[in-house]
N, C-alpha and C positions, 0 to 999 in steps of 0.2 A: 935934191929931195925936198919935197915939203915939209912947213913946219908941223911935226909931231906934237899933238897935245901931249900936256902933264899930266900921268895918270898913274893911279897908283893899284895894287890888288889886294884885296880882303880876303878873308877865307871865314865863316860863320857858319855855327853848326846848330840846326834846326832842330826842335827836341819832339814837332808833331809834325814833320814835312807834308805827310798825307792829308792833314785836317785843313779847313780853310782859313783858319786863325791859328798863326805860328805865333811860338815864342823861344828864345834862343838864350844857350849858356854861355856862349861864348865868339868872340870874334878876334881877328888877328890881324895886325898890316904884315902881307907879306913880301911887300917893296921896300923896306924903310933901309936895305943899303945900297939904292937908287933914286934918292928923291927929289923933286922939282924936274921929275925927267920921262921919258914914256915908257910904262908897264905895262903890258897889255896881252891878250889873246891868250889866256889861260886853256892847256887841254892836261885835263886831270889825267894822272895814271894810278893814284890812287887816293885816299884822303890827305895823306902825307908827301905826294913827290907829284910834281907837276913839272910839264912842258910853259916857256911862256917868250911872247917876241919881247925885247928889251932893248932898247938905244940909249947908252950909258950918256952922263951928262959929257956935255963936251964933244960926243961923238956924229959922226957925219951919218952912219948907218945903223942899222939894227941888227940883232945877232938871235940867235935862239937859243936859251939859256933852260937846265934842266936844272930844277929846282928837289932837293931833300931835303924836309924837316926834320926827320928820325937822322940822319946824318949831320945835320945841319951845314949840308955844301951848296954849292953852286957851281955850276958850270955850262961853259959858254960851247956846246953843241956844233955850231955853224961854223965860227970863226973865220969870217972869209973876207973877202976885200968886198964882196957885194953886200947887198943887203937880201934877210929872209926874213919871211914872214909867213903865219898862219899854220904852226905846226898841229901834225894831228902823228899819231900811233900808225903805221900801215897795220892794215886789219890779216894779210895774208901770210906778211916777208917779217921775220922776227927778227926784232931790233931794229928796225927798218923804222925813223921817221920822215915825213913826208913834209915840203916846206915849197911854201910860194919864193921864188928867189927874181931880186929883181940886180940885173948886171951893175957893176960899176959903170958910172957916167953913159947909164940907156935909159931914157925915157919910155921905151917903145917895146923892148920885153920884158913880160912876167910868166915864167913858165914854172913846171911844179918838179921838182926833184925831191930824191929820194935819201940821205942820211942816214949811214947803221952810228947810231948813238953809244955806242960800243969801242967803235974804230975809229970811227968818222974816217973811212979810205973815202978815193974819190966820187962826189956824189953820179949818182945813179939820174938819166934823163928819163921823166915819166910823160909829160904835157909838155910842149914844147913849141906846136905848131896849131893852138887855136886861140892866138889872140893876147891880150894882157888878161890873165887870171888872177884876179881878187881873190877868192877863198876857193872852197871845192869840198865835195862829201865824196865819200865810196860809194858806191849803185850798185855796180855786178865786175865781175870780175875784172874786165876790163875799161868799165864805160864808170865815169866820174858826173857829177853835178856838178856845175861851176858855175860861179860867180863872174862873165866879164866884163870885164870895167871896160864901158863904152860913156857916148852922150848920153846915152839913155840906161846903163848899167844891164847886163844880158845875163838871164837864165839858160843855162842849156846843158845837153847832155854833149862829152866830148868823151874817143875814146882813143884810149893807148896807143893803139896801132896804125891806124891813117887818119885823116886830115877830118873826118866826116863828123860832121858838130850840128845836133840840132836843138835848137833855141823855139824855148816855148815860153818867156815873158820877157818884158822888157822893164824898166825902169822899177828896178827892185830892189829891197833893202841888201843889205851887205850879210843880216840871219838870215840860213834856211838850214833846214835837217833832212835827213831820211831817214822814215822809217815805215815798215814794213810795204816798201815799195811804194810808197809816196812820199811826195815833197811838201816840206810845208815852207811857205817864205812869206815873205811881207810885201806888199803891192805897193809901189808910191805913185800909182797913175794920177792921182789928186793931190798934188801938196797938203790942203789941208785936211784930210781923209784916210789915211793910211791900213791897207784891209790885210791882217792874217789869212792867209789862203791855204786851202791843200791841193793838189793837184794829183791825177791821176794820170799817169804815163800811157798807161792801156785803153782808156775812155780818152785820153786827150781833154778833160775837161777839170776844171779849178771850181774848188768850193768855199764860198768865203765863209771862216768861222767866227771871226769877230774885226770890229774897228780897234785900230792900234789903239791907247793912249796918246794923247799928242806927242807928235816931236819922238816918237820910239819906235825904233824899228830893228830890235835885238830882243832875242825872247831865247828859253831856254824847253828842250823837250824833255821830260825824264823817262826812264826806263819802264814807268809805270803809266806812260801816256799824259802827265798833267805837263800843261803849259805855263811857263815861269816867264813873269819879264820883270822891270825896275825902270822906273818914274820919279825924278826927285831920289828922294832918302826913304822909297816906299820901293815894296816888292807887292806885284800882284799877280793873282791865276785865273785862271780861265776858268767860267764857268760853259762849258760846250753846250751843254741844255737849253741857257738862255742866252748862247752868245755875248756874253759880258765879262769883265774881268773885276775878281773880288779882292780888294786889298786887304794880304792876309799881315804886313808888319811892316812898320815903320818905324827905319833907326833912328835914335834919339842922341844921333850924334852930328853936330855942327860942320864937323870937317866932313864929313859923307855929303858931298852935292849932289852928283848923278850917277846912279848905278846901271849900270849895261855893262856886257859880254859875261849875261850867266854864264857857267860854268858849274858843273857839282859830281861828286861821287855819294850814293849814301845820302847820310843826312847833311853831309856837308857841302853849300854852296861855295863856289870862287865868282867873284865878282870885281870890275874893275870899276874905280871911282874917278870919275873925268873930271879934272880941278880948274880944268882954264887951257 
């Protein structure tokens, strides 16, 4: 496996999220019984209990660990001889989480299975046969967005049942969302130019809504349509009207270097801070 950055996750709660100038009561590390080690890919289940990929120090793989604050436990979800990554909630199958898993000593698969976070019986095959899968969203019922990790990094729709995968970008950041039947992702056909896009499944056609910030290509959608991302020890949102993005708060904390993989429920963002 490659080497994993040092990352740790925050959790800060935003007291005017909707306005374009925040300010916040409160923030939290919520890695500090992992650290100097990789924390990462936070999926909220609630303001208090999250999904998150974790490779304890010392360890060769990563595991998916189900975090409670109201409990205050921890628990290792996956626990397997491979490694997983990228959990999300199944939107359909209850208790059902969903995990990129990549084999012991395989370079060459990354397929998506399915974990009841309850039992953890044996996992459930969902993707299996398009390719190495980086990340993935729900679509429709059986048809996925995925992330494949190629030379050029591949968008494409893949689905459940047969092999048939069609790929509509190439060389795209590791964010994308869906929502109401579009995708939105990050374009890196320019190194130095990075385009927030939306695309249209039904038109086949992409609308760029704004230039990245440099060096960013992690952005966050909320349930109210605004677009979140983090640059440095700043968080900024999109202005859609004039395609620009307005820095709404920057932490004034030292140890904060780079914040990417928003995440939030509510007024509460999760955020992971990349140390080295």
């Amino acid at each position: 496996m490659a080497q994993l950055p040092i990352t740790e996750i925050y959790r800060i709660r935003i007291n005017n999220i909707e306005d374009s100038s925040w300010n916040f009561d409160q923030i939290l590390l919520l890695s500090g019984n992992n650290p100097g080690a990789y924390n990462n890919q936070v999926y909220p289940l609630s303001a208090d209990h999250f999904l998150a990929t974790v490779q304890l120090r010392g360890s060769d793989q990563t595991d998916i660990y189900e975090f409670d604050l109201d409990e205050s436990s921890i628990r290792n979800l996956s626990n397997s001889a491979h490694s997983e990554y990228s959990p999300r909630l199944h939107p359909q199958i209850k208790d059902l989480i969903t995990v990129v898993r990549v084999p012991e000593a395989d370079t060459i698969t990354q397929s998506l299975v399915g974990i009841n976070r309850i039992n953890q019986n044996k996992p459930i095959d969902l993707l299996s046969h398009h390719g190495k899968i980086g990340y993935y969203r729900f679509f429709s019922e059986k048809k996925r967005g995925c992330f494949i990790v190629d030379e050029s990094n591949l968008l494409a729709f893949c689905n459940e049942d047969n092999e048939v995968r069609k790929m509509f970008a190439s060389h795209i950041g590791r964010s994308f969302e869906v929502k109401n039947g579009m995708i939105y992702f990050v374009h890196k056909i320019l190194d130095s130019k990075w385009k927030l896009k939306k695309y249209d499944p039904i038109t086949e056609r992409a609308e760029i809504l704004a230039d990245m910030p440099f060096g960013t290509e992690d952005f966050y959608l909320t349930n109210t349509n605004q677009i979140i991302c983090g640059n440095g020890q700043t968080f900024f949102l999109l202005n859609p009207a004039e395609h620009r993005w307005v820095k709404t708060l920057s932490l004034p904390y030292p140890q904060i270097k780079q914040i990417n993989r928003i995440a939030g429920f509510g007024d509460y963002l999760f955020f992971v801070n990349v140390l080295e």
